[in-house]
N, C-alpha and C positions, 0 to 999 in steps of 0.2 A: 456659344459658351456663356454660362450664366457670369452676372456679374457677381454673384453671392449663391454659395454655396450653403446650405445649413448642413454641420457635419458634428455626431456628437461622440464617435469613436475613429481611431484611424489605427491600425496599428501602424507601429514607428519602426524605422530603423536608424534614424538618424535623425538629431534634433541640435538647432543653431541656434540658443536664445542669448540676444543682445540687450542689453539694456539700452536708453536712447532716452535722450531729455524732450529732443523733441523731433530727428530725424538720423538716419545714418548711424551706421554701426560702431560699437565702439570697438578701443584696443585690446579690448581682453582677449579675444577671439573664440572661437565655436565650443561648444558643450554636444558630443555625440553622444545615443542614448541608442545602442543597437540591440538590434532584436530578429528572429528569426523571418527569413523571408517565407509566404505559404505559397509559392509554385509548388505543383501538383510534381513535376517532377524532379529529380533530382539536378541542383544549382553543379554547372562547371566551375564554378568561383565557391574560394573554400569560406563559412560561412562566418568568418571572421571579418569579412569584407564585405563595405556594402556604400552605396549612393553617399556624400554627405553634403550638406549644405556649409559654402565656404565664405560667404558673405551673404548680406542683406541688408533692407533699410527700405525707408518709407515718408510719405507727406501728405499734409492733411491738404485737399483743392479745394476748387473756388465752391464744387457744392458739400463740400464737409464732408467727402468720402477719402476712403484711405486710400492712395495708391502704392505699392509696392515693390519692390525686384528682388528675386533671392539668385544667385549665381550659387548653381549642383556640379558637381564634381564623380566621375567616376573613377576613384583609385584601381580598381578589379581588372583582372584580365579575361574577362565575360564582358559581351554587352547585354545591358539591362533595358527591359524593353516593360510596355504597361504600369508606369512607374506614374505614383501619385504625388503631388504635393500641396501641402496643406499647412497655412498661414495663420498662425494664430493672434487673435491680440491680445497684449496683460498688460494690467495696470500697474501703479504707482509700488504697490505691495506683491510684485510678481505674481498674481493673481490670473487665470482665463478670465477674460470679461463674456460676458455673457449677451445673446439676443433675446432678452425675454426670458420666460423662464425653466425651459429646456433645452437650448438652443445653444452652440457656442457660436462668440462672436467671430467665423474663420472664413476662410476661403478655400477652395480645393480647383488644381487645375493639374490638369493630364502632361505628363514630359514622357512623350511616347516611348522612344528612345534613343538612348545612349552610349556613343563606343568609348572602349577602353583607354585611360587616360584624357576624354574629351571633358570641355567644359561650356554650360549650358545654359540656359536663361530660363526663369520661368518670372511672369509678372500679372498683372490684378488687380483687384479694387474689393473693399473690403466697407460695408456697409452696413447701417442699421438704425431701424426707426422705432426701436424698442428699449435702446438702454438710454435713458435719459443723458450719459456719463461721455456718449460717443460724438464724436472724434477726442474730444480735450482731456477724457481718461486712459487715453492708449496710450504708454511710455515706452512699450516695447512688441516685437513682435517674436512669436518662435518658427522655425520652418523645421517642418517632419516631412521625411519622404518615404513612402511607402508602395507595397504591392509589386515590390520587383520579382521581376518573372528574367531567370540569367539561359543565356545561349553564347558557347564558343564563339569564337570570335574566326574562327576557321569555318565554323556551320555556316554564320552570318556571311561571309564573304561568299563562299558555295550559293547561297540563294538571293545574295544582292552585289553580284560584283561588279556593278554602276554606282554603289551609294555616295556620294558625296559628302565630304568634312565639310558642308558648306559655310562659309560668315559671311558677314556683310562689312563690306568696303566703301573706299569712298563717301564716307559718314557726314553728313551736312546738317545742324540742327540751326536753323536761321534763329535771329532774333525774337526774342520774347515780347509779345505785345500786350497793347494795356488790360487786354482780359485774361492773359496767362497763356494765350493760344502760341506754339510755333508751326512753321514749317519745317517735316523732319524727312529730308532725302538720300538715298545707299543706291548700290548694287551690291550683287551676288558674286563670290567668287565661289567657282563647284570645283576649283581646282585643277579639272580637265577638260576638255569639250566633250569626253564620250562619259563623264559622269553625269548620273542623273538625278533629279531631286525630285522626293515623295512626297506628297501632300505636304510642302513647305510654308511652316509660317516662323513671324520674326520678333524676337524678346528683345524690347530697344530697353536699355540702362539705362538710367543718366544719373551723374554725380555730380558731387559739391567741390570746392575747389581744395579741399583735402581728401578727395578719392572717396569720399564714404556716398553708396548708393542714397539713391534720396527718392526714386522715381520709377513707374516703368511704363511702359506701353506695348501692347498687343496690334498687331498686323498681320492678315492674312496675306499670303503671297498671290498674286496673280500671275503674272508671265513673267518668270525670274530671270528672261533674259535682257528685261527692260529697266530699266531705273524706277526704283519703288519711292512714290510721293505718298507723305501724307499729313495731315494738323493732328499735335498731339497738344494736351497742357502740360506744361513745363513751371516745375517751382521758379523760387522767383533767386534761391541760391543756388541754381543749376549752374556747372562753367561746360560750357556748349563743346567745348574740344574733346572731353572725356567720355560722349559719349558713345554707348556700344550696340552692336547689332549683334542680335544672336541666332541664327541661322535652325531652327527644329524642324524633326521630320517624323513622318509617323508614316510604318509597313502597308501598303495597299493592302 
């Protein structure tokens, strides 16, 4: 998965822009902006309803890239599967900042999917060696989610009646050290032993000591029935208790 996506149209169905002086979201809370989903065939979910982005935030690291977390939400009684999200950054003047001079400054990363009423992770890193302005002109970021493709929730259990709600437990983020590096260790709960988990990877959050996201980090899962270790960088106003594992899976 690339660390920097160049993306210069997306269609939206939902958009979360926060303002942010210099991390974490504020109290105003989300701005949706929906729009028609283009599955080929006709949505079980009426299309009034759709993916939204219910928090975010972000912080600039030790090599001046962006890192980010937005927490998706599925209100719908469909689960939405192929489902895109795409991080945008604006400046001071609510403004897209740009990569160059076709480019928007964003990110795009796959949230495969999504059951009804679940909630998700997706997180990144957001980069650029083209806008003179980057990292110290980003004040804010937007999250759009796009490309939802909806299926019953009775289909989906008929063709996956193993699938796991799986999260991550037992959450340990050690100490922050003089380079920003921690050690960050979980397990998997899958809820049952006969559930089963699909190409599982894991969207760790981490927040500030007023809950506002600040951070994220990406882990692929290896043997999810072992304890997952790994060194992420950790801002430096992270509070280590708050943070979160998010459990994603994508259809073999």
């Amino acid at each position: 998965m690339s660390r920097f996506v160049r993306t210069i149209s997306v269609t939206a169905v939902a958009v979360l822009a926060l303002g942010m002086a210099s991390c974490g979201a504020n109290s105003g809370g989300p701005t949706f902006v929906p729009a028609h989903s283009s599955a080929a065939r006709p949505s079980p979910t009426p299309s009034s309803c759709h993916l939204r982005a219910i928090d975010q935030g972000f912080s600039v690291d030790r090599h001046r890239d962006i890192e980010y977390a937005a927490i998706i939400e599925n209100p719908c009684p469909g689960v939405a599967t192929n489902n895109e999200v795409t991080t945008q950054a604006v400046d001071g003047a609510g403004k897209k900042m740009r990569d160059g001079s076709f480019y928007d400054l964003a990110d795009t990363r796959d949230l495969p999917t999504i059951l009804p009423g679940q909630k998700l992770a997706v997180v990144g890193t957001m980069t650029s060696d083209r806008n003179p302005s980057f990292p110290g002109g980003v004040k804010s970021i937007t999250v759009t989610v796009g490309g939802e493709h909806w299926q019953s929730l009775d289909e989906f259990d008929r063709q996956h009646p193993h699938w796991a709600r799986a999260k991550g437990v037992d959450v340990r983020l050690g100490a922050r050290g003089g380079d920003g590096g921690a050690w960050l260790s979980f397990n998997i709960d899958t809820g049952s032993s006969t559930n089963v988990l699909s190409n599982p990877s894991a969207a760790v959050v981490m927040r500030d000591h007023a809950n506002r996201i600040v951070s994220g980090h990406y882990m692929k899962i290896g043997d999810p029935l072992r304890k997952q270790k790994t060194g992420t960088w950790v801002p430096a106003n992270v509070d280590r208790s708050r943070t979160e594992v998010y459990i994603n899976q994508k259809i073999d």
